[in-house]
PDB file with one MODEL, atoms N, CA, C and O in Angstrom:
MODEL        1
ATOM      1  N   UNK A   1      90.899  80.730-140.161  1.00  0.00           N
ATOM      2  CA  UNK A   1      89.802  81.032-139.281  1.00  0.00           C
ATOM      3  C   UNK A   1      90.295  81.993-138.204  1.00  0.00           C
ATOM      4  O   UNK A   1      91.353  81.823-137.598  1.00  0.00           O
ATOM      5  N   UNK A   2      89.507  82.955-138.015  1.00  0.00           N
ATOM      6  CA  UNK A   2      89.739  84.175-137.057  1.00  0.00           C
ATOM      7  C   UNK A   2      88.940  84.011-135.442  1.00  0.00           C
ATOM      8  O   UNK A   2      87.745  84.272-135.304  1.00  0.00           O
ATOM      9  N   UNK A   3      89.506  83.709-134.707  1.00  0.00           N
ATOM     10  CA  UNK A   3      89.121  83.735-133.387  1.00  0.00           C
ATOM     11  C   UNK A   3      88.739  84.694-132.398  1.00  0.00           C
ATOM     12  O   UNK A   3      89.762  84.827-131.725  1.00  0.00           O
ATOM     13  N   UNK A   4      87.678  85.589-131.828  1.00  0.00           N
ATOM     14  CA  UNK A   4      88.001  86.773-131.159  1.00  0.00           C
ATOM     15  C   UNK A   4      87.457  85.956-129.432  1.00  0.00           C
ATOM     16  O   UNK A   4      86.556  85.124-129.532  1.00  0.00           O
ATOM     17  N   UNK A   5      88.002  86.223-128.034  1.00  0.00           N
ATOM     18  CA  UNK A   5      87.818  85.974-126.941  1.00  0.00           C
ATOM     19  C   UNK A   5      87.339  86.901-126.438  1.00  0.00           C
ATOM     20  O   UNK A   5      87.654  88.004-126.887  1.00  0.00           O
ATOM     21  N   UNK A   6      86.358  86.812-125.270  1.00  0.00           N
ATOM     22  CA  UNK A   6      86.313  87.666-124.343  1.00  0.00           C
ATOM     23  C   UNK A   6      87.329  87.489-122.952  1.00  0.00           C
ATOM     24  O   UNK A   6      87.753  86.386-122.606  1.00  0.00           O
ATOM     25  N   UNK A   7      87.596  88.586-122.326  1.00  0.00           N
ATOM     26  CA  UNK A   7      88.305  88.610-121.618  1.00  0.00           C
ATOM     27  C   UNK A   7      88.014  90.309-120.978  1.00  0.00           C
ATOM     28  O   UNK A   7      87.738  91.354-121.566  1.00  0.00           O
ATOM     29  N   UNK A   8      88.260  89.937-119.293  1.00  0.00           N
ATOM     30  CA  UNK A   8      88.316  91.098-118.306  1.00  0.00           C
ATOM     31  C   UNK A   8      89.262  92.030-118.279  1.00  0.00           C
ATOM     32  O   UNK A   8      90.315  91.415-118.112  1.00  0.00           O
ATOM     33  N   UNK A   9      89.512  93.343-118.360  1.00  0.00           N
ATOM     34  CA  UNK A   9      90.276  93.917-117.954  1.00  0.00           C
ATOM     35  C   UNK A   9      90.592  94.407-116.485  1.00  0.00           C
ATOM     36  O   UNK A   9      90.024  95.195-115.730  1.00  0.00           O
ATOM     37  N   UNK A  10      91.866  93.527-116.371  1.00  0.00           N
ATOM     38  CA  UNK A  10      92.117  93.459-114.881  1.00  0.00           C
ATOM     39  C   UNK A  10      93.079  94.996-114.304  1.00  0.00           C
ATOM     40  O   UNK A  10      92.988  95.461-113.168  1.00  0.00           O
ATOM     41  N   UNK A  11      93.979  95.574-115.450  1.00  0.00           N
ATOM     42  CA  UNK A  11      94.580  96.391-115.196  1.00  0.00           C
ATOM     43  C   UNK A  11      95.179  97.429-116.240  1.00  0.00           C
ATOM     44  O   UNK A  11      95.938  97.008-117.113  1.00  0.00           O
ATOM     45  N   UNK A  12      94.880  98.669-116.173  1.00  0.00           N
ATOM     46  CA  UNK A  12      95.348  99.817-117.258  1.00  0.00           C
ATOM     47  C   UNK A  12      96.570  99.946-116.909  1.00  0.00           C
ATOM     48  O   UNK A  12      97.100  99.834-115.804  1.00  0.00           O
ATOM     49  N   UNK A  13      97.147 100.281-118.309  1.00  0.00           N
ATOM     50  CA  UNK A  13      98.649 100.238-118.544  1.00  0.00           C
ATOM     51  C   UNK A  13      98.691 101.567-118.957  1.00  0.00           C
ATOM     52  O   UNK A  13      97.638 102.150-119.216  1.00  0.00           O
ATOM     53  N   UNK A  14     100.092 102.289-119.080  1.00  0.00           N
ATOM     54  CA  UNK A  14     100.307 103.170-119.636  1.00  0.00           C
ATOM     55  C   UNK A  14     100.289 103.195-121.364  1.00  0.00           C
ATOM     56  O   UNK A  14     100.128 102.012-121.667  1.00  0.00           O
ATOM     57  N   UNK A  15     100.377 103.982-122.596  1.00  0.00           N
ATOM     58  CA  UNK A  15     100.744 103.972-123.651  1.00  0.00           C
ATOM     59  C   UNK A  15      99.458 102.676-124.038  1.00  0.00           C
ATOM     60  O   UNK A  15      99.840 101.533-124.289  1.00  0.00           O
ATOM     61  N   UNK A  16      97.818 103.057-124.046  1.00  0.00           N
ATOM     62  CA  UNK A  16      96.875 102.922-124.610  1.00  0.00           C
ATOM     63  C   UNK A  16      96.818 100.901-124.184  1.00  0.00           C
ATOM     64  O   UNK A  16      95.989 100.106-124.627  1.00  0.00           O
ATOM     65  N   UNK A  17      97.835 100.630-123.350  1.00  0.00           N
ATOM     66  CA  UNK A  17      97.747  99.074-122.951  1.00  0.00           C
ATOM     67  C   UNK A  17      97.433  98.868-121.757  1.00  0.00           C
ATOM     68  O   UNK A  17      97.546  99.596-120.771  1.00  0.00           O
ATOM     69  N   UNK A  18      96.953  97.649-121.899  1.00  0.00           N
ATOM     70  CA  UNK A  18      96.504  97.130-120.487  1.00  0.00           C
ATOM     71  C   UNK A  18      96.287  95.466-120.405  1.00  0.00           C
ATOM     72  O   UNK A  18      96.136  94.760-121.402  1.00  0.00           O
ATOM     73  N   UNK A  19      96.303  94.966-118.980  1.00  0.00           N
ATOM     74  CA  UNK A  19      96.454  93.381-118.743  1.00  0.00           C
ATOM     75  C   UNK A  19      95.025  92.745-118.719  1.00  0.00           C
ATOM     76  O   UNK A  19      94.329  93.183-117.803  1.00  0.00           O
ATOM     77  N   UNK A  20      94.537  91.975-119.377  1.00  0.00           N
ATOM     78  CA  UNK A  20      93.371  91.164-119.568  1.00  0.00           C
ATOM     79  C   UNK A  20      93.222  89.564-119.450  1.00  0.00           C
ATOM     80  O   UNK A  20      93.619  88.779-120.312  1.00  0.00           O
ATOM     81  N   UNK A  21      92.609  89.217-118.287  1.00  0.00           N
ATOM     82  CA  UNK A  21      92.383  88.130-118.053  1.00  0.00           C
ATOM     83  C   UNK A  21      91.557  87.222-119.059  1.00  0.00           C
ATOM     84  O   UNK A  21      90.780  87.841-119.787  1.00  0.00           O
ATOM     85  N   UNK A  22      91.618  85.723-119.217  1.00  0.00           N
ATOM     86  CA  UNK A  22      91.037  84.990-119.995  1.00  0.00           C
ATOM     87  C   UNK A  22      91.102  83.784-119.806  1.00  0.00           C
ATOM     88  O   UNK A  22      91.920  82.998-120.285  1.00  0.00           O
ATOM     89  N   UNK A  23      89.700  83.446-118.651  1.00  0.00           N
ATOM     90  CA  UNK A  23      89.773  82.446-117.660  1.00  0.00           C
ATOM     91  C   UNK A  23      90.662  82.539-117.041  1.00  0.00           C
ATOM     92  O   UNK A  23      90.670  81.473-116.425  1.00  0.00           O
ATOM     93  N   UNK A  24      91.776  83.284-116.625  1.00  0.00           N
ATOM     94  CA  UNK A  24      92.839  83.224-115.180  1.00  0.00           C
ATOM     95  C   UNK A  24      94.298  82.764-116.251  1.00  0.00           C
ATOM     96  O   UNK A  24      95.439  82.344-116.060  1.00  0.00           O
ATOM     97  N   UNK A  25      93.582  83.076-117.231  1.00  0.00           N
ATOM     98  CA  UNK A  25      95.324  83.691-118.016  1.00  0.00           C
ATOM     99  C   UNK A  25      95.264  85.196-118.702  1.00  0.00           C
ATOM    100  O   UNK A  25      94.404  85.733-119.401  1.00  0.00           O
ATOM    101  N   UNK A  26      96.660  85.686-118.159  1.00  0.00           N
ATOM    102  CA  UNK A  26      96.201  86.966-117.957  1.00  0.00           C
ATOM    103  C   UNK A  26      97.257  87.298-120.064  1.00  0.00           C
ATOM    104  O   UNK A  26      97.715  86.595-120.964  1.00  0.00           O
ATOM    105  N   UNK A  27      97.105  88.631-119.780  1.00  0.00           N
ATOM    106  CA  UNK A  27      97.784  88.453-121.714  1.00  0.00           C
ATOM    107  C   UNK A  27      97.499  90.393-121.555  1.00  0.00           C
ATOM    108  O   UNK A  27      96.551  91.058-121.138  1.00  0.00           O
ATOM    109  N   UNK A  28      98.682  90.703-122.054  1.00  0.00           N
ATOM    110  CA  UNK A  28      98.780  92.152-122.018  1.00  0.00           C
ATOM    111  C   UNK A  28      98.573  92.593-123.624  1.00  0.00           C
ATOM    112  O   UNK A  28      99.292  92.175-124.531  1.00  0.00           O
ATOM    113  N   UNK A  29      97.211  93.718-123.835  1.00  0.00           N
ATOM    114  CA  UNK A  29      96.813  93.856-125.347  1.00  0.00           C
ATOM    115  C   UNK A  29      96.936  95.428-124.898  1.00  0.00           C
ATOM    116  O   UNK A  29      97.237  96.083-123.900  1.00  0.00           O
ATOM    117  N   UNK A  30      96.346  95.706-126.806  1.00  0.00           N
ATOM    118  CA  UNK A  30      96.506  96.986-126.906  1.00  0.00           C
ATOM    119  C   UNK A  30      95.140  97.786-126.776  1.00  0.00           C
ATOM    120  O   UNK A  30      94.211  97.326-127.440  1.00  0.00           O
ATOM    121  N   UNK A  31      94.902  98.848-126.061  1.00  0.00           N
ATOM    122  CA  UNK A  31      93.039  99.055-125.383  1.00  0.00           C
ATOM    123  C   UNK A  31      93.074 100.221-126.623  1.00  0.00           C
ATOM    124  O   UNK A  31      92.147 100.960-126.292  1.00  0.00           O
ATOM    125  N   UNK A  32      93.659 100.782-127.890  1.00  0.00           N
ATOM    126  CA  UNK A  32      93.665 101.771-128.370  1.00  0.00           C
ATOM    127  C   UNK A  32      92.440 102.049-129.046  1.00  0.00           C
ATOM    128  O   UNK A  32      92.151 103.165-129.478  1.00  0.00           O
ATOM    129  N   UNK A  33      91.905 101.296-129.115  1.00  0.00           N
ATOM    130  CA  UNK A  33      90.724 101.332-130.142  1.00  0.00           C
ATOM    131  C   UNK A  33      89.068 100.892-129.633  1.00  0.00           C
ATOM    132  O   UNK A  33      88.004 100.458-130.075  1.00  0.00           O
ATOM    133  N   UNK A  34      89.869 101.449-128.130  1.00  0.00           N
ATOM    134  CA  UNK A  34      88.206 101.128-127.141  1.00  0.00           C
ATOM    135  C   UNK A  34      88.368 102.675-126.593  1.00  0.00           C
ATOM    136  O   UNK A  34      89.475 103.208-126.659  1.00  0.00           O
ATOM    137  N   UNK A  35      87.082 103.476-125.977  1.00  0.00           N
ATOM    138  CA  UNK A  35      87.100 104.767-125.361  1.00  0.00           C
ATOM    139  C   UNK A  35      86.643 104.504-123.932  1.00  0.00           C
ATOM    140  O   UNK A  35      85.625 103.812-123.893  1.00  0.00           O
ATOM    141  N   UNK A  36      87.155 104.894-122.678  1.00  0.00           N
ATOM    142  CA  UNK A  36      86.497 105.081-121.625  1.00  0.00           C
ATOM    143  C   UNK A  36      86.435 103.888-120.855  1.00  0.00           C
ATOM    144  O   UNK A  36      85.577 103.821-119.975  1.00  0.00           O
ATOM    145  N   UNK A  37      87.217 102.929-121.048  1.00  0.00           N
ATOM    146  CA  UNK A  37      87.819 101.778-120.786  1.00  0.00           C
ATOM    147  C   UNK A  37      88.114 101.618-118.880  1.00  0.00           C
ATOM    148  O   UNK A  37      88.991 102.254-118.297  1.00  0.00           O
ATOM    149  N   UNK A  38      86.983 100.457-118.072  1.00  0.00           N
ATOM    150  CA  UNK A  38      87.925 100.453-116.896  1.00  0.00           C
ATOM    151  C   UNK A  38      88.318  99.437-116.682  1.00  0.00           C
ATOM    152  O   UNK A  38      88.325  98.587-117.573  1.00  0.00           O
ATOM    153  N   UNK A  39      88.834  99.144-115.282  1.00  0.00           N
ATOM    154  CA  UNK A  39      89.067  97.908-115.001  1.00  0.00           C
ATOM    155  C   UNK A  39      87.665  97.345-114.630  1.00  0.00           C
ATOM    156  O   UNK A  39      86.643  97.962-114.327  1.00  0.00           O
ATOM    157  N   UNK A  40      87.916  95.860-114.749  1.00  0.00           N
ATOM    158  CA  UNK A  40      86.595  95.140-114.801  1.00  0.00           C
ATOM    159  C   UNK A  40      85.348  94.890-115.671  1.00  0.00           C
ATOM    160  O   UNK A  40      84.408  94.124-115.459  1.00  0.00           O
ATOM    161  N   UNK A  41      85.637  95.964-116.994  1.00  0.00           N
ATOM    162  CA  UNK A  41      84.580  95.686-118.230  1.00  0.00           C
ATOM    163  C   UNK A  41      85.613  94.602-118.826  1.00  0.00           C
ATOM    164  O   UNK A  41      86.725  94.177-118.512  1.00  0.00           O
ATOM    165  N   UNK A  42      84.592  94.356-119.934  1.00  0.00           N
ATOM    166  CA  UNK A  42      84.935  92.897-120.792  1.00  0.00           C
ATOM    167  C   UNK A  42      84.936  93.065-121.828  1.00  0.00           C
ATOM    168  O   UNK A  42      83.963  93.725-122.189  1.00  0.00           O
ATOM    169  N   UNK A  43      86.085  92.571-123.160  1.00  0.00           N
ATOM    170  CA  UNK A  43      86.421  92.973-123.879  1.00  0.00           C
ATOM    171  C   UNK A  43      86.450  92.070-125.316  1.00  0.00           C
ATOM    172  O   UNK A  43      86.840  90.964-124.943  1.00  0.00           O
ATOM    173  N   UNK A  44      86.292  92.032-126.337  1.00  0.00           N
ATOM    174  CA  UNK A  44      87.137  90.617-127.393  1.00  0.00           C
ATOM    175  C   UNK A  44      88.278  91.382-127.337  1.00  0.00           C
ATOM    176  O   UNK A  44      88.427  92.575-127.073  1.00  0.00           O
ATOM    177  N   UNK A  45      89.241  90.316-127.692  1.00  0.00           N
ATOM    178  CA  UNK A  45      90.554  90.233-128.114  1.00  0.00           C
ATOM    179  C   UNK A  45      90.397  89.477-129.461  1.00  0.00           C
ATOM    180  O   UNK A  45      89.502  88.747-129.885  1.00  0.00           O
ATOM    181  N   UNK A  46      91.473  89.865-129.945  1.00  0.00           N
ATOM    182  CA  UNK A  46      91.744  89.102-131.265  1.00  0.00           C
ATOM    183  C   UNK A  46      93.549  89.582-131.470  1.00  0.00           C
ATOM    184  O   UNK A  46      93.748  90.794-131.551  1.00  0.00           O
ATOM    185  N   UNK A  47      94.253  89.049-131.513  1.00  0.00           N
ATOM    186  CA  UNK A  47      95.380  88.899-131.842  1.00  0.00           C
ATOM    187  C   UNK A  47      96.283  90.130-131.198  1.00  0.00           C
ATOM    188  O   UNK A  47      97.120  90.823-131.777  1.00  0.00           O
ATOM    189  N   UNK A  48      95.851  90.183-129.823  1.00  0.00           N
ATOM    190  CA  UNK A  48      96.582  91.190-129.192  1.00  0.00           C
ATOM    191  C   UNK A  48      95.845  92.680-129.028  1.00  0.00           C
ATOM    192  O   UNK A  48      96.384  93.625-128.452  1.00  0.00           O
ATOM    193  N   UNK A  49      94.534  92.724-129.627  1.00  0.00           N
ATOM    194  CA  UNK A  49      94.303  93.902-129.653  1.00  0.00           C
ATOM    195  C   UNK A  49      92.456  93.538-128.885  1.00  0.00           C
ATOM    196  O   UNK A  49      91.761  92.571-129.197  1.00  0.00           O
ATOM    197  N   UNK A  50      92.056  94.695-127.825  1.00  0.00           N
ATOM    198  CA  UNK A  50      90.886  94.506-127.319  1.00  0.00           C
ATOM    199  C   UNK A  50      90.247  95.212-128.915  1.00  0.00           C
ATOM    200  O   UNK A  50      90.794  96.160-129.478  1.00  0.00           O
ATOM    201  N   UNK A  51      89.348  94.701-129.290  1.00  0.00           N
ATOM    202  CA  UNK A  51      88.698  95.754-130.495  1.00  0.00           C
ATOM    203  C   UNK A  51      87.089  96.876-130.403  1.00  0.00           C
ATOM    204  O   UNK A  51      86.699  97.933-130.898  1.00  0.00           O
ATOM    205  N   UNK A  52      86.427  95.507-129.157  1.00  0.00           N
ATOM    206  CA  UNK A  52      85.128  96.306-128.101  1.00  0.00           C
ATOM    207  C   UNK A  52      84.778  96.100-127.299  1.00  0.00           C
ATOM    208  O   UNK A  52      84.590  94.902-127.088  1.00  0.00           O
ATOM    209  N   UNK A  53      84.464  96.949-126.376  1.00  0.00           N
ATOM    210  CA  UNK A  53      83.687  95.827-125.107  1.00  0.00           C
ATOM    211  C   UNK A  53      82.488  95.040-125.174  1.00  0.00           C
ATOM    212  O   UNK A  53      81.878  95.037-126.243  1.00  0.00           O
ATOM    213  N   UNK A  54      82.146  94.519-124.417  1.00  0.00           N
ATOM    214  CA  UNK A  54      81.220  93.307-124.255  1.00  0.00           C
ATOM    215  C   UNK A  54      80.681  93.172-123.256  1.00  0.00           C
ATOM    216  O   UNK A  54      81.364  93.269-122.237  1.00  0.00           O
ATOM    217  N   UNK A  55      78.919  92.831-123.118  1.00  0.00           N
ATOM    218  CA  UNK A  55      78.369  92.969-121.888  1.00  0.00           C
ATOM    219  C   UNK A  55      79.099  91.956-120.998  1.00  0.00           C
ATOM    220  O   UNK A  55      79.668  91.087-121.659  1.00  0.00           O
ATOM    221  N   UNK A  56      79.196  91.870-120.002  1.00  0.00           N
ATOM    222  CA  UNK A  56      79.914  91.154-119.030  1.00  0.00           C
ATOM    223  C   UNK A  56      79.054  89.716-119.011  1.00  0.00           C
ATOM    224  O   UNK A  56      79.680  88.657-119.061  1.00  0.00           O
ATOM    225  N   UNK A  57      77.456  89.724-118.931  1.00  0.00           N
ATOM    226  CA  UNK A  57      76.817  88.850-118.701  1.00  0.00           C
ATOM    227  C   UNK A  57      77.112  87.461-120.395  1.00  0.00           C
ATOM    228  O   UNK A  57      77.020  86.238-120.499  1.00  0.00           O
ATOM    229  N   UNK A  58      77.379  88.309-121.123  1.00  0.00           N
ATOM    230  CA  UNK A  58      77.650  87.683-122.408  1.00  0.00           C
ATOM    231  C   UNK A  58      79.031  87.054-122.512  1.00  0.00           C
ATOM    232  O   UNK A  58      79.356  85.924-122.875  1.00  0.00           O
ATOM    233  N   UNK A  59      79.672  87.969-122.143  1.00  0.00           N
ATOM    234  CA  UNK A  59      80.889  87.271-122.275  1.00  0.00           C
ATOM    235  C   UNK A  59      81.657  86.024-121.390  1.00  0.00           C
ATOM    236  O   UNK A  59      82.616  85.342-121.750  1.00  0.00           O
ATOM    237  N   UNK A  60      80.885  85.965-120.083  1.00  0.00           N
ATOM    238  CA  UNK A  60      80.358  85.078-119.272  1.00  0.00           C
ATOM    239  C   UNK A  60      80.236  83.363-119.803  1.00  0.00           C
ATOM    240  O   UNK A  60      80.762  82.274-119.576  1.00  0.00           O
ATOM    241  N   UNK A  61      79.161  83.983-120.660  1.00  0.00           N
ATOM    242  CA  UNK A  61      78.402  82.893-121.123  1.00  0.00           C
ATOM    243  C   UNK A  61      78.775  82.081-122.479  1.00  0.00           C
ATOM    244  O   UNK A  61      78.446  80.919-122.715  1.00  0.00           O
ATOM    245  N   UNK A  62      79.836  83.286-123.662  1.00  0.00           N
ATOM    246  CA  UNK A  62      80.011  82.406-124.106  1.00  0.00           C
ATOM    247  C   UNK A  62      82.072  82.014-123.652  1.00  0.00           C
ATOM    248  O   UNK A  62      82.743  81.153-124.220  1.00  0.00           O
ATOM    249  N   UNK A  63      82.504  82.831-122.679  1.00  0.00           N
ATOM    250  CA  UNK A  63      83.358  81.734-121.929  1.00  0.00           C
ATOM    251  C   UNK A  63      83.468  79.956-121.264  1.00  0.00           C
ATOM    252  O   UNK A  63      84.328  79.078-121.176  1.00  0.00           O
ATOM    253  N   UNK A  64      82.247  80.119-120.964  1.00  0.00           N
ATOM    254  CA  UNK A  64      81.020  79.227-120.659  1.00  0.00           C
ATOM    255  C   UNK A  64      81.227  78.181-121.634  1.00  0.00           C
ATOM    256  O   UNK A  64      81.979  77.228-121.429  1.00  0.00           O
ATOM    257  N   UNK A  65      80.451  78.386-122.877  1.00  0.00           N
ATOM    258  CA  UNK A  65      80.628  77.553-124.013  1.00  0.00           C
ATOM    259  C   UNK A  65      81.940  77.271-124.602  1.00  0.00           C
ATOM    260  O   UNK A  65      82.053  76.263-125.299  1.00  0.00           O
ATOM    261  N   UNK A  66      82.806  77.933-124.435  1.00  0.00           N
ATOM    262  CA  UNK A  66      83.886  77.556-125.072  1.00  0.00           C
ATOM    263  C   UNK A  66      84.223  76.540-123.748  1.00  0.00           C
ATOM    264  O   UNK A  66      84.683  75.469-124.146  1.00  0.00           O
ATOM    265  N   UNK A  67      84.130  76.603-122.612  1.00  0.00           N
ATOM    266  CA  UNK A  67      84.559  75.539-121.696  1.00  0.00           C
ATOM    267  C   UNK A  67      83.895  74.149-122.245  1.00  0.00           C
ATOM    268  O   UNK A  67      84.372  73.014-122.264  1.00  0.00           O
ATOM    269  N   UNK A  68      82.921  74.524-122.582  1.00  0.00           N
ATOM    270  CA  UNK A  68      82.008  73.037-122.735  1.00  0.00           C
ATOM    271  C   UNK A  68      82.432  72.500-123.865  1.00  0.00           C
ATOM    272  O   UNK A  68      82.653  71.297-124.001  1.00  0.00           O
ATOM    273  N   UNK A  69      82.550  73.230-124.613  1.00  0.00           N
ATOM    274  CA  UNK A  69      83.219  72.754-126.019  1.00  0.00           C
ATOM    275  C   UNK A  69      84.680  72.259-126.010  1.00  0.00           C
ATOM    276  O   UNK A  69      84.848  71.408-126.884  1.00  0.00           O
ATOM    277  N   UNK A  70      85.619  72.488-125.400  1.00  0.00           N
ATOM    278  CA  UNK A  70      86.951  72.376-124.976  1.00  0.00           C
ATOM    279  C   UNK A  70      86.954  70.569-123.981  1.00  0.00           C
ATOM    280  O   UNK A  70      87.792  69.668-123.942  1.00  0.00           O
ATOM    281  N   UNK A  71      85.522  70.747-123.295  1.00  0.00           N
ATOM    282  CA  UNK A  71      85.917  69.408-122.967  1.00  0.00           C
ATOM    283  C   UNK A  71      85.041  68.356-123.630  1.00  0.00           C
ATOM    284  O   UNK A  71      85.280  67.151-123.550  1.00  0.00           O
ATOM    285  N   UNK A  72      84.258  68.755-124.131  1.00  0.00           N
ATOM    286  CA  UNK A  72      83.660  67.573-125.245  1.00  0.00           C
ATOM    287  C   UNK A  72      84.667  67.539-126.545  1.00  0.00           C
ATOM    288  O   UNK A  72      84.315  66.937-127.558  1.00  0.00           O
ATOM    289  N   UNK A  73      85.743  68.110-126.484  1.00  0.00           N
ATOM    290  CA  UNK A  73      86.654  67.827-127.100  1.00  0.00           C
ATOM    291  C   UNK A  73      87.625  66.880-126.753  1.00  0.00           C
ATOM    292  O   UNK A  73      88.310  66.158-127.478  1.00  0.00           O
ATOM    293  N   UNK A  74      87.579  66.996-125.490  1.00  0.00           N
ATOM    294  CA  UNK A  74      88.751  66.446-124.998  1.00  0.00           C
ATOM    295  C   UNK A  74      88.325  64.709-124.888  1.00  0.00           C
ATOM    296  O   UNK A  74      89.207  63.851-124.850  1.00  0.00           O
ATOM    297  N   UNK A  75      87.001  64.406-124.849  1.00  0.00           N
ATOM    298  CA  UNK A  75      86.737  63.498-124.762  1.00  0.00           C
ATOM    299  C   UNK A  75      86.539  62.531-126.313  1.00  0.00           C
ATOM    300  O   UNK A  75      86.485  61.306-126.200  1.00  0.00           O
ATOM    301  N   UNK A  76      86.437  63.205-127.793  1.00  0.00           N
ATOM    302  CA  UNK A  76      85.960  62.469-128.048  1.00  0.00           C
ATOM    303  C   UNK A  76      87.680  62.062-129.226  1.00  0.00           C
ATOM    304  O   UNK A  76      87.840  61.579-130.347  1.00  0.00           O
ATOM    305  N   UNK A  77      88.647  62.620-128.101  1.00  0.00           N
ATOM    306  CA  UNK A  77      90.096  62.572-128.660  1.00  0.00           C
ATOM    307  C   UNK A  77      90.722  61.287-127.880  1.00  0.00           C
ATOM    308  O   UNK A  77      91.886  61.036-128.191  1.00  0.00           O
ATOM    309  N   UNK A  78      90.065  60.363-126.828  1.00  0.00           N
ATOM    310  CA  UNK A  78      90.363  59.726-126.490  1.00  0.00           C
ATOM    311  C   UNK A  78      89.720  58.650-126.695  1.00  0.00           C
ATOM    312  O   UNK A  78      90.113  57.592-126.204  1.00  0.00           O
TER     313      UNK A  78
ENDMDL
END
């Protein structure tokens, strides 16, 4: 199963990289395959690589859900 996240870009890197937050963990990917890229748009990731951006309000939301899901997990492990 293939996972893609959203996540902020907090900071451009040199050599097509840059640092992307995800919930307040940050993870340095590769922006090569996005155009016109700033800080503060929102991105999927998937295995190190941003692949597109993403409306901010969306990616929000399903950050959102993965929270909710993460702890109705957590509960029904106990």
């Amino acid at each position: 199963m293939c996972l893609a996240i959203p996540a902020e870009v907090t900071k451009l890197l040199p050599d097509e990289m840059a640092v992307a937050s995800i919930d307040g963990v940050s993870k340095e990917v590769s922006v090569a395959l996005i155009e016109d890229l700033a800080v503060g748009d929102y991105v999927i990731i998937h295995v190190g690589y941003a692949l597109t951006k993403i409306n901010p309000d969306e990616a929000r939301r399903t950050l959102e859900l993965m929270r909710e899901l993460s702890t109705e997990g957590q509960g029904a492990m106990q």
